[in-house]
C-alpha positions in Angstrom: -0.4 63.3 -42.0 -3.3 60.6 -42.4 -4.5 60.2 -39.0 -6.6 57.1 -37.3 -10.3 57.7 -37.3 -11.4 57.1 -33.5 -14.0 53.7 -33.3 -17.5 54.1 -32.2 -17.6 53.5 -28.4 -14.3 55.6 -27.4 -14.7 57.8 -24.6 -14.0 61.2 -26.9 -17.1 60.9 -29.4 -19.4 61.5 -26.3 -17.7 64.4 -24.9 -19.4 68.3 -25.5 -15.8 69.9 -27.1 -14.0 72.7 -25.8 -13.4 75.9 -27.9 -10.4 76.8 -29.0 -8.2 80.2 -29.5 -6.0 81.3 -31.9 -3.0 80.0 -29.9 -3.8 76.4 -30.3 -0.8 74.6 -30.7 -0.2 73.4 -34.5 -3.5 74.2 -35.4 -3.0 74.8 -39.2 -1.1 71.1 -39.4 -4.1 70.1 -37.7 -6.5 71.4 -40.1 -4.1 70.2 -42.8 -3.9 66.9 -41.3 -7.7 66.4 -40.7 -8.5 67.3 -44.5 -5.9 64.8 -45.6 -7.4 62.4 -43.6 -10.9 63.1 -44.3 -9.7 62.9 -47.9 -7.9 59.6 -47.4 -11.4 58.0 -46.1 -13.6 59.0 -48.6 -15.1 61.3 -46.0 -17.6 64.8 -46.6 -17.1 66.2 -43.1 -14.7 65.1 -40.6 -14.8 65.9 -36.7 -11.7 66.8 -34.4 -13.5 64.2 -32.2 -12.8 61.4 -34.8 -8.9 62.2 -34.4 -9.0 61.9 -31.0 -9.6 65.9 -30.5 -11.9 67.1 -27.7 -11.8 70.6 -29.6 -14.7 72.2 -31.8 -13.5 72.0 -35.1 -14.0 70.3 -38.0 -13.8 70.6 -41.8 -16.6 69.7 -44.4 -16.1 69.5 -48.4 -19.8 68.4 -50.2 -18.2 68.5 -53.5 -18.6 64.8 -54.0 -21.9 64.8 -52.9 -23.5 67.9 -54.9 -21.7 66.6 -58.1 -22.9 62.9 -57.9 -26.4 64.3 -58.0 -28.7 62.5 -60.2 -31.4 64.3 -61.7 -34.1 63.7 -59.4 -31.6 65.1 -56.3 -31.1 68.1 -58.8 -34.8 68.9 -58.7 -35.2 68.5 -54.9 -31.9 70.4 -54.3 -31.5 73.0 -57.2 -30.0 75.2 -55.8 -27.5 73.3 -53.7 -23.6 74.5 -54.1 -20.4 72.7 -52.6 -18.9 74.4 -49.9 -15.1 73.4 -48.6 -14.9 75.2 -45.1 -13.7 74.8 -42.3 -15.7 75.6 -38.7 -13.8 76.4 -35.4 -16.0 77.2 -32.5 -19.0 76.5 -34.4 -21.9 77.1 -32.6 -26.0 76.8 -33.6 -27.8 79.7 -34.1 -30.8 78.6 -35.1 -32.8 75.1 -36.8 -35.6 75.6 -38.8 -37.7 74.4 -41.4 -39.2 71.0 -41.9 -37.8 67.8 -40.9 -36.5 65.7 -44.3 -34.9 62.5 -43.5 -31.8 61.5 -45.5 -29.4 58.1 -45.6 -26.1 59.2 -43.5 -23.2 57.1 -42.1 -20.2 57.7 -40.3 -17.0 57.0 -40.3 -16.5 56.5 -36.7 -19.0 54.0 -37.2 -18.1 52.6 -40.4 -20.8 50.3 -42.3 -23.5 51.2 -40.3 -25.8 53.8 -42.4 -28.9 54.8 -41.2 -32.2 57.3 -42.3 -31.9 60.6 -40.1 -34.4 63.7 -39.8 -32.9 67.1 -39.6 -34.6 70.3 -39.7 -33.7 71.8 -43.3 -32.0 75.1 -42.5 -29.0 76.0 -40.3 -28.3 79.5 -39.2 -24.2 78.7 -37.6 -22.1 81.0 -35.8 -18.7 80.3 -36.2 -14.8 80.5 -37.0 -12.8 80.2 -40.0 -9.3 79.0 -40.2 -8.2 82.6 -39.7 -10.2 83.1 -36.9 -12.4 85.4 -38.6 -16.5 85.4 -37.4 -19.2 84.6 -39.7 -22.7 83.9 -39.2 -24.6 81.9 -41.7 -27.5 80.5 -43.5 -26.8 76.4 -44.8 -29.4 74.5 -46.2 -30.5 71.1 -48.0 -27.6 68.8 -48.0 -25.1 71.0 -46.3 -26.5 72.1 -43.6 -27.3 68.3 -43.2 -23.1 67.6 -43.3 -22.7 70.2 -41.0 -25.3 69.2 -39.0 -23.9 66.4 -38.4 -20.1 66.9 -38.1 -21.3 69.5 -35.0 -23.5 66.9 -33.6 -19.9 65.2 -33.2 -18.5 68.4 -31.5 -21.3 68.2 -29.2 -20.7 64.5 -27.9 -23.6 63.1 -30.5 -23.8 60.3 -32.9 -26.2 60.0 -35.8 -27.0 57.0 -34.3 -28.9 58.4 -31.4 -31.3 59.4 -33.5 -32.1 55.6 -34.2 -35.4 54.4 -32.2 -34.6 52.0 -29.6 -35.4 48.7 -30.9 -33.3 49.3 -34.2 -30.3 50.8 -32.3 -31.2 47.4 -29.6 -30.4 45.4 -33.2 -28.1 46.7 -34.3 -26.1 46.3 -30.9 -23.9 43.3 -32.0 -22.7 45.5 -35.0 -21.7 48.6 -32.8 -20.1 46.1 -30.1 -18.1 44.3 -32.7 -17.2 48.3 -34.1 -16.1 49.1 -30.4 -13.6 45.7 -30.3 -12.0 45.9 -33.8 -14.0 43.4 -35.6 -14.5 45.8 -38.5 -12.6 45.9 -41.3 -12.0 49.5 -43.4 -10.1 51.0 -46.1 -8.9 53.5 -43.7 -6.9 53.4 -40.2 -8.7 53.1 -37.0 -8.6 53.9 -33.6 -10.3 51.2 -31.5 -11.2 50.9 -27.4 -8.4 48.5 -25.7 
C-alpha cells in the first residue's frame, strides 16, 4: 500500500523512535508498504517517521543514485556499491572520517534541498528484516542515506544542520510545507 509521507512540522518527525521486537504487529506489510511507498516517491531511503511511525526502522535502496553516477562522482566514489536493506533498531556505533558536504533533500520536506556535512564513515549496529544482528562499516554515499534516514529515527531533520539565518529564510517555505501549500507528485500527510 502507498502510504502518505508525513509534512515537515508534524509532531512525529521530532520524536527519538522506540525500538521494536519481533512481535510488532504487521511488520513485514509494513516494510512492504514503506518500500512501495518510498518507490512510489522517487525516494532512496524512507523513515517509519515519514509514515507516521514512531518506530526505528527504515529501508534505504541507493541503486538510483550509484548508477546515475557521472564520471567525476565515479572517481570520488569508486568504490561505491548499491545496497537495498532494510535497518530495524539501528543504532550508531561510530562516525568517523572527514566532513564532505553533499546536496540532500527530503521528502518530508519536499523542494527544499540543502548542502549537508557528514562525517564519511558509519560503523551501524542494527536489525535486518529477520531480526538477525549485524554490525557494519558504510561509507561515501551510503552511509550519507543512512545517515540521514536515522537522523529521522532520532527526531532530526537535515534541515537542522542549516545555519540560522538560512533556515530564518527559508521560514516562509517550511511554514507554507507545514499548512499544505506544497504541491507533490506524491501523497502527503499535512498538520491540521
Amino acid at each position: 500500500m502507498n502510504l502518505p509521507i508525513v509534512a515537515y512540522g508534524h509532531p512525529v518527525l521530532r520524536k527519538v523512535c522506540d525500538d521494536i521486537t519481533a512481535e510488532y504487529p504487521d511488520l513485514q506489510k509494513l516494510i512492504a508498504d514503506m518500500w512501495e511507498t518510498m518507490y512510489n516517491s522517487s525516494g532512496v531511503g524512507l523513515a517509519a517517521p515519514q509514515i507516521n511511525r514512531a518506530i526505528r526502522l527504515f529501508v534505504v535502496d541507493t541503486e538510483q543514485i550509484v548508477e546515475g553516477f557521472d564520471e567525476e562522482d565515479k572517481r570520488t566514489y569508486p568504490n561505491e556499491k548499491p545496497i537495498k536493506r532494510v535497518f530495524i533498531n539501528a543504532h550508531i556505533v561510530e562516525e568517523t572520517g572527514e566532513m564532505w558536504s553533499y546536496n540532500e533533500g527530503c521528502l518530508s520536506i519536499p523542494k527544499v534541498r540543502e548542502d549537508v556535512s557528514r562525517k564519511k564513515h558509519l560503523k551501524l549496529r542494527f536489525m535486518d528484516e529477520n531480526f538477525v544482528e549485524h554490525v557494519e562499516d558504510f561509507t561515501g554515499i551510503t552511509a550519507r542515506v543512512i545517515q540521514h534516514e536515522y537522523d529521522h529515527i532520532d527526531g532530526k531533520l537535515f534541515i537542522d544542520y542549516m545555519p540560522p539565518l538560512k533556515k530564518r529564510l527559508m521560514k516562509k517555505k517550511l511554514d507554507d510545507i507545514t499548512n499544505g501549500k506544497v504541491r507533490t507528485d506524491y501523497r502527503m500527510l499535512f498538520v491540521k
